[in-house]
N, CA, C and O atoms as a GROMACS GRO file, in nm:
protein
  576
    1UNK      N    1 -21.211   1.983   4.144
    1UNK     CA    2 -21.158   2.069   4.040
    1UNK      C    3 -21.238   2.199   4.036
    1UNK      O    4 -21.360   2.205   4.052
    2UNK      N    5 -21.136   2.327   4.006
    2UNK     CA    6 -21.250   2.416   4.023
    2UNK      C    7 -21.281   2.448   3.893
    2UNK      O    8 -21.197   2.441   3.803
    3UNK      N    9 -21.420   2.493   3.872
    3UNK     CA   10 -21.516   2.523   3.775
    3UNK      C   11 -21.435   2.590   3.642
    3UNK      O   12 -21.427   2.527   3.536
    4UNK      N   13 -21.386   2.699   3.654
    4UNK     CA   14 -21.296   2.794   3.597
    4UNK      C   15 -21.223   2.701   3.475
    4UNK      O   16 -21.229   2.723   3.354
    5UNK      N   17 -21.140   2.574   3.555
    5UNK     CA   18 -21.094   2.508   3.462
    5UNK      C   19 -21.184   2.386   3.349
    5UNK      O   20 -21.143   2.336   3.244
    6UNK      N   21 -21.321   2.366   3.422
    6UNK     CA   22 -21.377   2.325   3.303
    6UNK      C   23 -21.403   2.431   3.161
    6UNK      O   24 -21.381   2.399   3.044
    7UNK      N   25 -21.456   2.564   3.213
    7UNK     CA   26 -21.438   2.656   3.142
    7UNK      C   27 -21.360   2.674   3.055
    7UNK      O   28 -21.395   2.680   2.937
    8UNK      N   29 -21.231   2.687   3.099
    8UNK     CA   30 -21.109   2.657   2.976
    8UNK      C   31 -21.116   2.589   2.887
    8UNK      O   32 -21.069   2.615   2.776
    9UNK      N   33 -21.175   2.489   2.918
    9UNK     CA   34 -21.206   2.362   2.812
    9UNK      C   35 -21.295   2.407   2.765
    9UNK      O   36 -21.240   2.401   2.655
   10UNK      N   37 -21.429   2.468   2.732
   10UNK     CA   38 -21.509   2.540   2.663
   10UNK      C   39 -21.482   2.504   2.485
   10UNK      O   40 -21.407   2.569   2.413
   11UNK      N   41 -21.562   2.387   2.443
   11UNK     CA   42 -21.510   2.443   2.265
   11UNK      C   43 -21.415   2.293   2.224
   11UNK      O   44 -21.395   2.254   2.108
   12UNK      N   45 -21.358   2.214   2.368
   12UNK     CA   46 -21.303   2.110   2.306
   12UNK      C   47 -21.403   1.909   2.305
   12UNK      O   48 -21.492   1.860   2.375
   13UNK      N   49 -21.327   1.861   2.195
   13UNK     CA   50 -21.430   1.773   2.160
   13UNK      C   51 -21.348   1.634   2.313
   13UNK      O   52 -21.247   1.630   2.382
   14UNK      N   53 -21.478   1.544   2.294
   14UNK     CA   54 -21.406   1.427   2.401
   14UNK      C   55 -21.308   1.351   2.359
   14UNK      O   56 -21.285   1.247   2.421
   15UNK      N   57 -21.238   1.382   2.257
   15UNK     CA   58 -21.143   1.350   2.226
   15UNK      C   59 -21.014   1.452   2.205
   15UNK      O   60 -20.915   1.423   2.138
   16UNK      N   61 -21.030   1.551   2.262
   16UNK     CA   62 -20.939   1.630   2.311
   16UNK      C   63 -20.828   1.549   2.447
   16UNK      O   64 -20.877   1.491   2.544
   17UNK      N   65 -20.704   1.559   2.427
   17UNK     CA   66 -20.630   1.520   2.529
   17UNK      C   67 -20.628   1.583   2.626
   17UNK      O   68 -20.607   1.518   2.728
   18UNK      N   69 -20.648   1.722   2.641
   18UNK     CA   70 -20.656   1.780   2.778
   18UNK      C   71 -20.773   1.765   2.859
   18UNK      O   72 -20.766   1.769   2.982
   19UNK      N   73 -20.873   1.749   2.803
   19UNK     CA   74 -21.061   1.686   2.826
   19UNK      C   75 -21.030   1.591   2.843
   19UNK      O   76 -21.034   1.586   2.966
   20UNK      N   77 -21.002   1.508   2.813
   20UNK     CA   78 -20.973   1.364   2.918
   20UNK      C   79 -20.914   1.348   2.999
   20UNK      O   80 -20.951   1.283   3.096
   21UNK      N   81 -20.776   1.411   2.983
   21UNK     CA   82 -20.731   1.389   3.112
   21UNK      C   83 -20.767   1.468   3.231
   21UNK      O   84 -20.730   1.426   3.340
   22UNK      N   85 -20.835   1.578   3.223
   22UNK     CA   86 -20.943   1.676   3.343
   22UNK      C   87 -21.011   1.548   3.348
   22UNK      O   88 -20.959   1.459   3.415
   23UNK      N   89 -21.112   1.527   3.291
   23UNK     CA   90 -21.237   1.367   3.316
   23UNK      C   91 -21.156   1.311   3.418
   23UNK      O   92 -21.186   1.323   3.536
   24UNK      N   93 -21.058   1.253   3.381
   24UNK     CA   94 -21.032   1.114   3.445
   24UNK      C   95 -20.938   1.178   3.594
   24UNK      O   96 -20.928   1.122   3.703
   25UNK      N   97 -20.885   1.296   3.555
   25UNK     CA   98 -20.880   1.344   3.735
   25UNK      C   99 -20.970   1.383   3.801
   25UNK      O  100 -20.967   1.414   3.920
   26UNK      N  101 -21.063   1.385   3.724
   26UNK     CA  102 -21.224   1.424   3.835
   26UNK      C  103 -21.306   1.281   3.823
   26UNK      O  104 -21.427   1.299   3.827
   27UNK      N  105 -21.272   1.164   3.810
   27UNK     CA  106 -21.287   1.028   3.867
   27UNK      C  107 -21.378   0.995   3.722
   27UNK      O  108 -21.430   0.884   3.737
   28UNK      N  109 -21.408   1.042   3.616
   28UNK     CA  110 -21.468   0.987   3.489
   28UNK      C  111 -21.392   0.883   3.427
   28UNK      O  112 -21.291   0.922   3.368
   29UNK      N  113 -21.417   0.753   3.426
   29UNK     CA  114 -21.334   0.630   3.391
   29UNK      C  115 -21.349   0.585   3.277
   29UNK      O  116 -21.251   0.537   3.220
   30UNK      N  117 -21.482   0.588   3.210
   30UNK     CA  118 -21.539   0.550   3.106
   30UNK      C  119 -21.517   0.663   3.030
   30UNK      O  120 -21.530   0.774   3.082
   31UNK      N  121 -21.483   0.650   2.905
   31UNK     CA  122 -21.468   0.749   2.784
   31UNK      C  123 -21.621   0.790   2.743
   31UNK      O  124 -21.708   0.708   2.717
   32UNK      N  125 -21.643   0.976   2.741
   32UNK     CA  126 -21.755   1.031   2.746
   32UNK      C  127 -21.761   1.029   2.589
   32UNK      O  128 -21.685   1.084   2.509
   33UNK      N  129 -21.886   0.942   2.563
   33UNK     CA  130 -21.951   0.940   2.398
   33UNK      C  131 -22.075   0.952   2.370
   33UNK      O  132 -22.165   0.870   2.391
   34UNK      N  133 -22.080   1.046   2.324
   34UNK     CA  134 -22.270   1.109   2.267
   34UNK      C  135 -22.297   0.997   2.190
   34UNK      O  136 -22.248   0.948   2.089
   35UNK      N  137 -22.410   0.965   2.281
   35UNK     CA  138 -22.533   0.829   2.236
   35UNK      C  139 -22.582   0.887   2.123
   35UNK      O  140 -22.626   1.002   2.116
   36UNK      N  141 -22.572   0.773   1.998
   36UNK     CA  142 -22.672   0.768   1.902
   36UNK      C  143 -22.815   0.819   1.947
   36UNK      O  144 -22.880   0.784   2.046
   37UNK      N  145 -22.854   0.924   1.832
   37UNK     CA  146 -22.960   0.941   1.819
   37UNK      C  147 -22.986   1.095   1.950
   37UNK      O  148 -23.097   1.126   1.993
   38UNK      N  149 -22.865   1.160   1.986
   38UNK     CA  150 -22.904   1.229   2.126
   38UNK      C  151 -22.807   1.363   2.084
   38UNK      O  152 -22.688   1.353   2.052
   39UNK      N  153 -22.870   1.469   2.091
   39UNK     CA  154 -22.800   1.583   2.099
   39UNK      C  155 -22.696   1.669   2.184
   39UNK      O  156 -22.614   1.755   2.152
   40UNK      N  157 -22.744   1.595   2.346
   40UNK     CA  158 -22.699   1.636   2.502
   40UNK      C  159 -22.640   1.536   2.544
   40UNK      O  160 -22.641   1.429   2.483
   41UNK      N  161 -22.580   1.554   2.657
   41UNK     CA  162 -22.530   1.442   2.752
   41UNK      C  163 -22.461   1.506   2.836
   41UNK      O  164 -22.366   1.584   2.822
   42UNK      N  165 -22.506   1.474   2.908
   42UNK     CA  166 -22.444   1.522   3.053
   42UNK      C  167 -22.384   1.440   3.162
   42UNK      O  168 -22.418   1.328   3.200
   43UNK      N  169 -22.268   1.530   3.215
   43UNK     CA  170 -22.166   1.392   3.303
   43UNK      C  171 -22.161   1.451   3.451
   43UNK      O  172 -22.184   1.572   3.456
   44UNK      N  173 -22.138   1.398   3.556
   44UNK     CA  174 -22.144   1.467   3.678
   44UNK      C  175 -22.021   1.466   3.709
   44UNK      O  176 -21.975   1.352   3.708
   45UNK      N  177 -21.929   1.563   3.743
   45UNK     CA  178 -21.812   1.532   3.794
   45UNK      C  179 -21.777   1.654   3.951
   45UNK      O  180 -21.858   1.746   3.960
   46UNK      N  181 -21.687   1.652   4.039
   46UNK     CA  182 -21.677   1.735   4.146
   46UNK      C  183 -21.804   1.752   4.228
   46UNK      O  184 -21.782   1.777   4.346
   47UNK      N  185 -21.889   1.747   4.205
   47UNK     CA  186 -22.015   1.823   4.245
   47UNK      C  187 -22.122   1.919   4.160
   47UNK      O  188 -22.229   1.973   4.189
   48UNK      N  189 -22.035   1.913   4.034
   48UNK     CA  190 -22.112   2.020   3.938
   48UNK      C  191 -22.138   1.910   3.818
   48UNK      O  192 -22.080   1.803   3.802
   49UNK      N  193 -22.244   1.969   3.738
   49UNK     CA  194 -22.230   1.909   3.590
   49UNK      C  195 -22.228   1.960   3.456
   49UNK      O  196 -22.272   2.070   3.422
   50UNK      N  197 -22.185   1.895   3.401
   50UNK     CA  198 -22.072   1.901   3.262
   50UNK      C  199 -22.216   1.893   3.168
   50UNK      O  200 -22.321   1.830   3.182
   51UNK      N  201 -22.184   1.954   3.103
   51UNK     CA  202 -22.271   1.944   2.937
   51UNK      C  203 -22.219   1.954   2.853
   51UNK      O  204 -22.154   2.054   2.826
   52UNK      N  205 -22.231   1.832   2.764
   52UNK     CA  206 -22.168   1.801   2.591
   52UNK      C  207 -22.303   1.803   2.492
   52UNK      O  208 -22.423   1.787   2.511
   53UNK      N  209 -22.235   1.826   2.399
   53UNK     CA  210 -22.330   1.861   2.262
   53UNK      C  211 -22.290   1.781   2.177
   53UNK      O  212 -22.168   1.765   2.183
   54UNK      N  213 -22.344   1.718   2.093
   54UNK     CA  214 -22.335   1.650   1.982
   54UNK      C  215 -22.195   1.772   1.873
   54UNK      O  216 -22.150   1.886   1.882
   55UNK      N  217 -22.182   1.685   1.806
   55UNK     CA  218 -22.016   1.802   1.751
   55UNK      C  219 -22.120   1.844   1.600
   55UNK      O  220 -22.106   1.949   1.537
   56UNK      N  221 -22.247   1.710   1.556
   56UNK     CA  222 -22.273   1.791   1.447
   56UNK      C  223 -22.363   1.934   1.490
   56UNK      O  224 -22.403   1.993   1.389
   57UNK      N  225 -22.390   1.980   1.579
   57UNK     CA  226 -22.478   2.117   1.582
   57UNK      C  227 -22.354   2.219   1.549
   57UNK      O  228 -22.388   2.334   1.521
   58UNK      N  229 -22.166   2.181   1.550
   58UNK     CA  230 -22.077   2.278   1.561
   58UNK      C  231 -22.042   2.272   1.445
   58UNK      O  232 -21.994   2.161   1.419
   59UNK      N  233 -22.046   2.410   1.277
   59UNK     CA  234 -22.004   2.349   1.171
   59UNK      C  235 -21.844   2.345   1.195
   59UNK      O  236 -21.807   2.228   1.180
   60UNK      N  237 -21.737   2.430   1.226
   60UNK     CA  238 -21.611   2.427   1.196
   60UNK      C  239 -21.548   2.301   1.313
   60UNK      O  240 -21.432   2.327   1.345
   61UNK      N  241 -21.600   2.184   1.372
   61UNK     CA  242 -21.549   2.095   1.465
   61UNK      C  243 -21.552   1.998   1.408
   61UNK      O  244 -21.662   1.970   1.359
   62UNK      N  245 -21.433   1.894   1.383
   62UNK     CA  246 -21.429   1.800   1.308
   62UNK      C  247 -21.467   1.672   1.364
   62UNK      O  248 -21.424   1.612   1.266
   63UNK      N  249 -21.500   1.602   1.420
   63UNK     CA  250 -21.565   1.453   1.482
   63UNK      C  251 -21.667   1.377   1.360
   63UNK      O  252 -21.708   1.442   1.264
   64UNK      N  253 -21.703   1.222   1.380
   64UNK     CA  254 -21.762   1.173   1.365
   64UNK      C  255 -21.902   1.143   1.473
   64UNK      O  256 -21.956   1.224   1.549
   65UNK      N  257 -21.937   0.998   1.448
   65UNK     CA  258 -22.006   0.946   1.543
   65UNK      C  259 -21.956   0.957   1.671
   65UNK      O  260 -21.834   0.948   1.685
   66UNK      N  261 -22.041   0.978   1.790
   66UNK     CA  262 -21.997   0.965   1.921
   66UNK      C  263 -21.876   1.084   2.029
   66UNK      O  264 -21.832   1.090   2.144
   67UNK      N  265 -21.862   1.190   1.852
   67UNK     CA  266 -21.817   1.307   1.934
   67UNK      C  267 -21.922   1.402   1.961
   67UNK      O  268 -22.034   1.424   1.914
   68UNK      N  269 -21.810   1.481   2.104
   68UNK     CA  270 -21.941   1.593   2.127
   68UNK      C  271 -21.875   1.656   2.207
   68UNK      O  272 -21.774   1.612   2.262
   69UNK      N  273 -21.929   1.784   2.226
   69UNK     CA  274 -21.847   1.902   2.274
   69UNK      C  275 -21.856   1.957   2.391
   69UNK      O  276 -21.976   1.984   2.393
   70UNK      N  277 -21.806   1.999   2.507
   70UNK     CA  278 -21.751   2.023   2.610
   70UNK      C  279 -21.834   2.220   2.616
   70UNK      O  280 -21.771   2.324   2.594
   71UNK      N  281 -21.971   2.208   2.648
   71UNK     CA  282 -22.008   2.327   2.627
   71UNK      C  283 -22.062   2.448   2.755
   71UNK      O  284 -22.099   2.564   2.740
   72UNK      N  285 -22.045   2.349   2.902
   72UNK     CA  286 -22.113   2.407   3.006
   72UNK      C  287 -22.096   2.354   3.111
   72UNK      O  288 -22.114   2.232   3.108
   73UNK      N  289 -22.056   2.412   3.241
   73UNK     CA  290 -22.078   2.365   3.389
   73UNK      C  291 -22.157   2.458   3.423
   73UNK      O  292 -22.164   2.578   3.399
   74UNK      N  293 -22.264   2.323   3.532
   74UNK     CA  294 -22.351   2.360   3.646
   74UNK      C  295 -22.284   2.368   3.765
   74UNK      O  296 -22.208   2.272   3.784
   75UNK      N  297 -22.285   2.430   3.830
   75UNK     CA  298 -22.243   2.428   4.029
   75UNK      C  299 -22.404   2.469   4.053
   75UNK      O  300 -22.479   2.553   4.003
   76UNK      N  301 -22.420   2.346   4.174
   76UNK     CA  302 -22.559   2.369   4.205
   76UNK      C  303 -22.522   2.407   4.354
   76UNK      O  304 -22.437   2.336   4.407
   77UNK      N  305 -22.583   2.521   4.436
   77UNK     CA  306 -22.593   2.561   4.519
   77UNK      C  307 -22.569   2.476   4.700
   77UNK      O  308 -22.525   2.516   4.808
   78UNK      N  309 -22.629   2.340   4.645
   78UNK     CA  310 -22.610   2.292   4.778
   78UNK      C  311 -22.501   2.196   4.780
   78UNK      O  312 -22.503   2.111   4.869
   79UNK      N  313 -22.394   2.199   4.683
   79UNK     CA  314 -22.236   2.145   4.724
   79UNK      C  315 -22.180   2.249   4.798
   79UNK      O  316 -22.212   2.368   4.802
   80UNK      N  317 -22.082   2.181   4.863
   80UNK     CA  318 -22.032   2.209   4.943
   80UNK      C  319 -21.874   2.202   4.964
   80UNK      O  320 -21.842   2.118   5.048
   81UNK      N  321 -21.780   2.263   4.912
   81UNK     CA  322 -21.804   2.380   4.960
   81UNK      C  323 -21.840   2.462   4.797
   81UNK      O  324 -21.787   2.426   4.692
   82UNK      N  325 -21.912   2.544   4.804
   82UNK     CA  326 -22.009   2.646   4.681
   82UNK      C  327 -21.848   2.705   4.640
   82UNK      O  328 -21.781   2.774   4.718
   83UNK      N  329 -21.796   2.656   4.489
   83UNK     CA  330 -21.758   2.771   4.383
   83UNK      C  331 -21.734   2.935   4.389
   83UNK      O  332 -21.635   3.007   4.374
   84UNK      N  333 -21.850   2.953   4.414
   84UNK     CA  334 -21.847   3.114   4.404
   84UNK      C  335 -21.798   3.161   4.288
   84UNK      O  336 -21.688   3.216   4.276
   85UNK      N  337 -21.910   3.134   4.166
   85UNK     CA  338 -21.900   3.171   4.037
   85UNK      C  339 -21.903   3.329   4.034
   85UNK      O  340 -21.981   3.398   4.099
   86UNK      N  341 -21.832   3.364   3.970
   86UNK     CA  342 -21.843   3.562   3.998
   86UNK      C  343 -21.868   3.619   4.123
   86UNK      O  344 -21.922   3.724   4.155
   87UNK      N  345 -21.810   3.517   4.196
   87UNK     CA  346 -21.851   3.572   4.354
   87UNK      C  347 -21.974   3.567   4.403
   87UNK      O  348 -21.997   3.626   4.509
   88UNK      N  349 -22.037   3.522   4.362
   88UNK     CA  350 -22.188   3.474   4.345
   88UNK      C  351 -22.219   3.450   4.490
   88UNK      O  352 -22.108   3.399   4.509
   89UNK      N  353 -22.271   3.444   4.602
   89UNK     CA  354 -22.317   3.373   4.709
   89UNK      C  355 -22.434   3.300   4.737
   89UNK      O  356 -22.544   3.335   4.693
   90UNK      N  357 -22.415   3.193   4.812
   90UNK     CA  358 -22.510   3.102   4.774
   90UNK      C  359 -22.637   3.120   4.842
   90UNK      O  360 -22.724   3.034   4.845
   91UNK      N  361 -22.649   3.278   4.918
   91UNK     CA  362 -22.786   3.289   4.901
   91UNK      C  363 -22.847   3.410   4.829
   91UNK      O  364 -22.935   3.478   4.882
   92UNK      N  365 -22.808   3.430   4.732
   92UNK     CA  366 -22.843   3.514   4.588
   92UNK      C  367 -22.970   3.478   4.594
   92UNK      O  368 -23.013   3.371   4.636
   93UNK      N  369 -23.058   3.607   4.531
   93UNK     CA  370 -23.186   3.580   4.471
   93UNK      C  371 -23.210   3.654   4.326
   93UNK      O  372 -23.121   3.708   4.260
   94UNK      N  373 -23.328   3.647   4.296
   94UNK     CA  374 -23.314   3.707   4.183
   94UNK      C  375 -23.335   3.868   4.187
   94UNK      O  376 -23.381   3.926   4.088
   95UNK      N  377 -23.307   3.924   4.283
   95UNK     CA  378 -23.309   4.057   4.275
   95UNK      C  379 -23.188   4.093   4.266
   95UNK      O  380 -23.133   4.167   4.185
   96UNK      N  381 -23.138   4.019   4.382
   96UNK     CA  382 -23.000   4.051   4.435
   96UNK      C  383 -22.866   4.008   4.295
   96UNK      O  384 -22.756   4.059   4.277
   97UNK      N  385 -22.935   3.901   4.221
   97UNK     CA  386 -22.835   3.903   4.068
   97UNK      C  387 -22.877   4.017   3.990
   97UNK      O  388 -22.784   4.087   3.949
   98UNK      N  389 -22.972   4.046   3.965
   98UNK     CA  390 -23.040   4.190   3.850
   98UNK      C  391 -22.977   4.301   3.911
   98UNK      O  392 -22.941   4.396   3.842
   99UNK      N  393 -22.958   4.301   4.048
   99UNK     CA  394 -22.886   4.458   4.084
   99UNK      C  395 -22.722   4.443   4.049
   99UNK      O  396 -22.641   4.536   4.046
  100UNK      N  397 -22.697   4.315   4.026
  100UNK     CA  398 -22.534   4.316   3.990
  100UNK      C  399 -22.513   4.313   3.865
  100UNK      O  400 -22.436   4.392   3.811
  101UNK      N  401 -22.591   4.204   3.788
  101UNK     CA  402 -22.528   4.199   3.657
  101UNK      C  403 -22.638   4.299   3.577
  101UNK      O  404 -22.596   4.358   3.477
  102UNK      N  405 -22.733   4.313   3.605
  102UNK     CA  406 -22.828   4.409   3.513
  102UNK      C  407 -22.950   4.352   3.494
  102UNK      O  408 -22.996   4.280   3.582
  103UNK      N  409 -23.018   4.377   3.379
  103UNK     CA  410 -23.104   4.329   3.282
  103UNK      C  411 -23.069   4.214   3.198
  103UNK      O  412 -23.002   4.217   3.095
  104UNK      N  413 -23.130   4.098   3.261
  104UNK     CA  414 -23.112   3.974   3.154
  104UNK      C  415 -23.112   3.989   2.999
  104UNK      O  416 -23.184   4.067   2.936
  105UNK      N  417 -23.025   3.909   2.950
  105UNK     CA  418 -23.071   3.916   2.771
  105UNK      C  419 -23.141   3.818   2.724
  105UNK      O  420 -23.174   3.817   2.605
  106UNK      N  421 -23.197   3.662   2.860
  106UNK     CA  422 -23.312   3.632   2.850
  106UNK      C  423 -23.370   3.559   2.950
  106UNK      O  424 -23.316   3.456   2.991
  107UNK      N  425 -23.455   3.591   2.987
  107UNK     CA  426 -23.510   3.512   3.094
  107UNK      C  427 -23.642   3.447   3.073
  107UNK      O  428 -23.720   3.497   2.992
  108UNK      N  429 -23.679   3.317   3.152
  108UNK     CA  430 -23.784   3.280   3.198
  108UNK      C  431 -23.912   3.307   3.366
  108UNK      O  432 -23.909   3.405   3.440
  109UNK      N  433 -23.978   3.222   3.373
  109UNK     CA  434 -24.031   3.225   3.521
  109UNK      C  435 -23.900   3.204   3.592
  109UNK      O  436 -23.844   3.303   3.637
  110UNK      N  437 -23.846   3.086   3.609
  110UNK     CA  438 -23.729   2.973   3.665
  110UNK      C  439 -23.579   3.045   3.618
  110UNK      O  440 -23.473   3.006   3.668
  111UNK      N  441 -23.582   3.107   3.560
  111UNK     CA  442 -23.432   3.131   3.528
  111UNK      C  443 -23.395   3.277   3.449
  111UNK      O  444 -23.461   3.320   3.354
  112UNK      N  445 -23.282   3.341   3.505
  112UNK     CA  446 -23.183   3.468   3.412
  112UNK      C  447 -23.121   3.389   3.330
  112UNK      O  448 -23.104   3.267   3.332
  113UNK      N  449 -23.081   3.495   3.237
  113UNK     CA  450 -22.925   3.491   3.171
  113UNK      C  451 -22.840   3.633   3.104
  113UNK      O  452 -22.918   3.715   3.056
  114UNK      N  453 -22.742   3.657   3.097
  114UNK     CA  454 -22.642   3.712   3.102
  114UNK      C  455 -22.505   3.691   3.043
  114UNK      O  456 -22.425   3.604   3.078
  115UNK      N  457 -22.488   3.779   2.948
  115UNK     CA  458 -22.350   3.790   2.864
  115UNK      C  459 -22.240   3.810   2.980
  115UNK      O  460 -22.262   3.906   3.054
  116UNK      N  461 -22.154   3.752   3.001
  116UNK     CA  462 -22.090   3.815   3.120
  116UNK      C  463 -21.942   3.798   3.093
  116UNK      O  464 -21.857   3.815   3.181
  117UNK      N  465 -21.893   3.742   2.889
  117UNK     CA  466 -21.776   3.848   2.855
  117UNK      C  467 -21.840   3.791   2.670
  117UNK      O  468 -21.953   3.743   2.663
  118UNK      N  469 -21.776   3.802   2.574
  118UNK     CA  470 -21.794   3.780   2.442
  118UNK      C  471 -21.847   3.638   2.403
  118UNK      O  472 -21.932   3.616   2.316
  119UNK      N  473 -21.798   3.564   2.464
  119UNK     CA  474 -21.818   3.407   2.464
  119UNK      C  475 -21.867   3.351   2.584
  119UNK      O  476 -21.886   3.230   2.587
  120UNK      N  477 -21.891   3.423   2.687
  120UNK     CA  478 -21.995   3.344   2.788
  120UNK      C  479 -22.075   3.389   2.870
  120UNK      O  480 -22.055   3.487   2.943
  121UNK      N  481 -22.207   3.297   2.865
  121UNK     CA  482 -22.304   3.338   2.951
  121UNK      C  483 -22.281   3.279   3.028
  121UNK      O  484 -22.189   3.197   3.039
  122UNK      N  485 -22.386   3.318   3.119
  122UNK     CA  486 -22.402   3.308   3.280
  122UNK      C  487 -22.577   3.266   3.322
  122UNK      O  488 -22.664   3.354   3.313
  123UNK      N  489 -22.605   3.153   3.357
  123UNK     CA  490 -22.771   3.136   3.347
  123UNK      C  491 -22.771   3.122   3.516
  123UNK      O  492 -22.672   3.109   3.589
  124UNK      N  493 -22.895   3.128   3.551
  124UNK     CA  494 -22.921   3.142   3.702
  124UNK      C  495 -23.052   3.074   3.695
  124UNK      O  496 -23.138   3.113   3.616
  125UNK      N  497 -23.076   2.951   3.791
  125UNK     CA  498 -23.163   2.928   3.810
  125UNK      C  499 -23.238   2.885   3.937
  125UNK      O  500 -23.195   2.816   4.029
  126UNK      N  501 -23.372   2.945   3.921
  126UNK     CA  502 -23.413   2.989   4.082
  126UNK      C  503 -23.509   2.893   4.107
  126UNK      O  504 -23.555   2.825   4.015
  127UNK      N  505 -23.544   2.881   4.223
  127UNK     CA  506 -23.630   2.751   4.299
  127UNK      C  507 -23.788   2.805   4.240
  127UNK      O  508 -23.812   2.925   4.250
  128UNK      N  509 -23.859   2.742   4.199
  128UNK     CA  510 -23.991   2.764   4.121
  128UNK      C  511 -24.064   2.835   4.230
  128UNK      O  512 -24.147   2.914   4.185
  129UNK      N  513 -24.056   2.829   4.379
  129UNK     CA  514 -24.175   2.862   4.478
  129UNK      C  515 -24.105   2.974   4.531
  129UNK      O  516 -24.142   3.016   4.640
  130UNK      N  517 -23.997   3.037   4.466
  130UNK     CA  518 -23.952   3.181   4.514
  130UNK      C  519 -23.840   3.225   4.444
  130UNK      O  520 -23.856   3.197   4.325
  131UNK      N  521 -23.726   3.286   4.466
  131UNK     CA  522 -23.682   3.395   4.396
  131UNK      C  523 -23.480   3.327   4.418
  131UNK      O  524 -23.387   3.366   4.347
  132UNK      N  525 -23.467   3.216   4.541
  132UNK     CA  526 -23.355   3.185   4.590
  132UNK      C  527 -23.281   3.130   4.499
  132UNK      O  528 -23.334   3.057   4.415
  133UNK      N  529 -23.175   3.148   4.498
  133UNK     CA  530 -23.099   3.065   4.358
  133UNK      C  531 -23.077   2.908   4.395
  133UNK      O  532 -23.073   2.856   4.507
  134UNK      N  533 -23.065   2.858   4.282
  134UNK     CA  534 -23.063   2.719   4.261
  134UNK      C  535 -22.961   2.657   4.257
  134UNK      O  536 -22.934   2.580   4.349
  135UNK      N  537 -22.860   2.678   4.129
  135UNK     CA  538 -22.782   2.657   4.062
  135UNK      C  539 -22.743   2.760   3.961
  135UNK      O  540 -22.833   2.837   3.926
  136UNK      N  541 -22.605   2.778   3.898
  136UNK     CA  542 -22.568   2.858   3.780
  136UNK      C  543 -22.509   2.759   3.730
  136UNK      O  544 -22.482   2.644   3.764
  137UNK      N  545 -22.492   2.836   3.626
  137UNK     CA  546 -22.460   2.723   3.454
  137UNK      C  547 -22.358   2.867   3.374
  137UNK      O  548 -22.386   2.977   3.326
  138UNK      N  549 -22.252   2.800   3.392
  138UNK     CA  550 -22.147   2.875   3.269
  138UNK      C  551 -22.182   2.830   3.132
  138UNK      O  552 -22.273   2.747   3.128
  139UNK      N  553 -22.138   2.862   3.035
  139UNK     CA  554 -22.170   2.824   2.876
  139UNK      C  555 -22.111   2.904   2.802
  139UNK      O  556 -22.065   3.014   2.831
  140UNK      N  557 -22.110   2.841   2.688
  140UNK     CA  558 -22.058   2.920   2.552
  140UNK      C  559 -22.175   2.956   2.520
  140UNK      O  560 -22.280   2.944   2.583
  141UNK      N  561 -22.147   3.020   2.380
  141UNK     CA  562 -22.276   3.014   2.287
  141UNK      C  563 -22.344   2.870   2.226
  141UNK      O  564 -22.280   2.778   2.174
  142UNK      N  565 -22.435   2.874   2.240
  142UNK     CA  566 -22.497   2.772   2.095
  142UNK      C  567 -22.447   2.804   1.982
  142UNK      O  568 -22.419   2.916   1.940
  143UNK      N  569 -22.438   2.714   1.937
  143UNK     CA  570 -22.402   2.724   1.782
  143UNK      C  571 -22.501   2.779   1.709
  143UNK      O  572 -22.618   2.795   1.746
  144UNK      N  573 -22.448   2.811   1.592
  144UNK     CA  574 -22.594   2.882   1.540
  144UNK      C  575 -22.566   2.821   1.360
  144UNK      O  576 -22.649   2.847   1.273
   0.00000   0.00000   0.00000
């Protein structure tokens, strides 16, 4: 499945009908439910991975126990065949992203990030012993 369309999903809970049925065409069999006591959870599907949030960090999302929200794909660099997130190539470094997208709005040692439209960033993360990219991570905002 390509990335783009987890994106779409951006914002819906695991009990969304269109979120499940993406899951279960990307081979997720078991119904995805945020463990007691856990804010994250993460699912692997295609080659990339999925990040859910607990639904209470979202105030206007209605769930109980065991919902959680559909907030981010990873594509990590050494699937095959590579996404090509924003055209991204998979041997980007961190110079070679700063001359495209700009000046991060935050970075670490290990990682950029980047507004890259109203509702989504763009994180980049680079191999600790040099500058080569790792993986990127689409996302919404955090809730606030």
């Amino acid at each position: 499945m390509d990335y783009q369309k987890w994106v779409d999903l951006f914002g819906r809970t695991n009990n969304d009908p269109h979120l499940t049925e993406n899951l279960k065409r990307a081979g997720v069999t078991k119904r995805v439910v945020m463990p007691r006591d856990e804010i994250y959870l993460s699912v692997d599907v295609d080659g990339m991975t999925l990040q859910f949030q607990d639904v209470g960090l979202f105030k206007d999302v209605p769930g109980g126990a065991g919902t959680c929200v559909l907030t981010s794909v990873t594509m990590h660099v050494k699937r095959d065949p590579w996404p090509s997130p924003y055209d991204i190539p998979k041997d980007a470094t961190r110079p070679s992203l700063r001359e495209r997208f700009g000046t991060p709005i935050e970075q670490e040692e290990a990682w950029d990030q980047w507004r890259v439209s109203d509702k989504l960033l763009l994180k980049a993360r680079y191999k600790i012993d040099g500058d080569a990219l790792m993986k990127v991570t689409l996302s919404m905002e955090e809730p606030k």
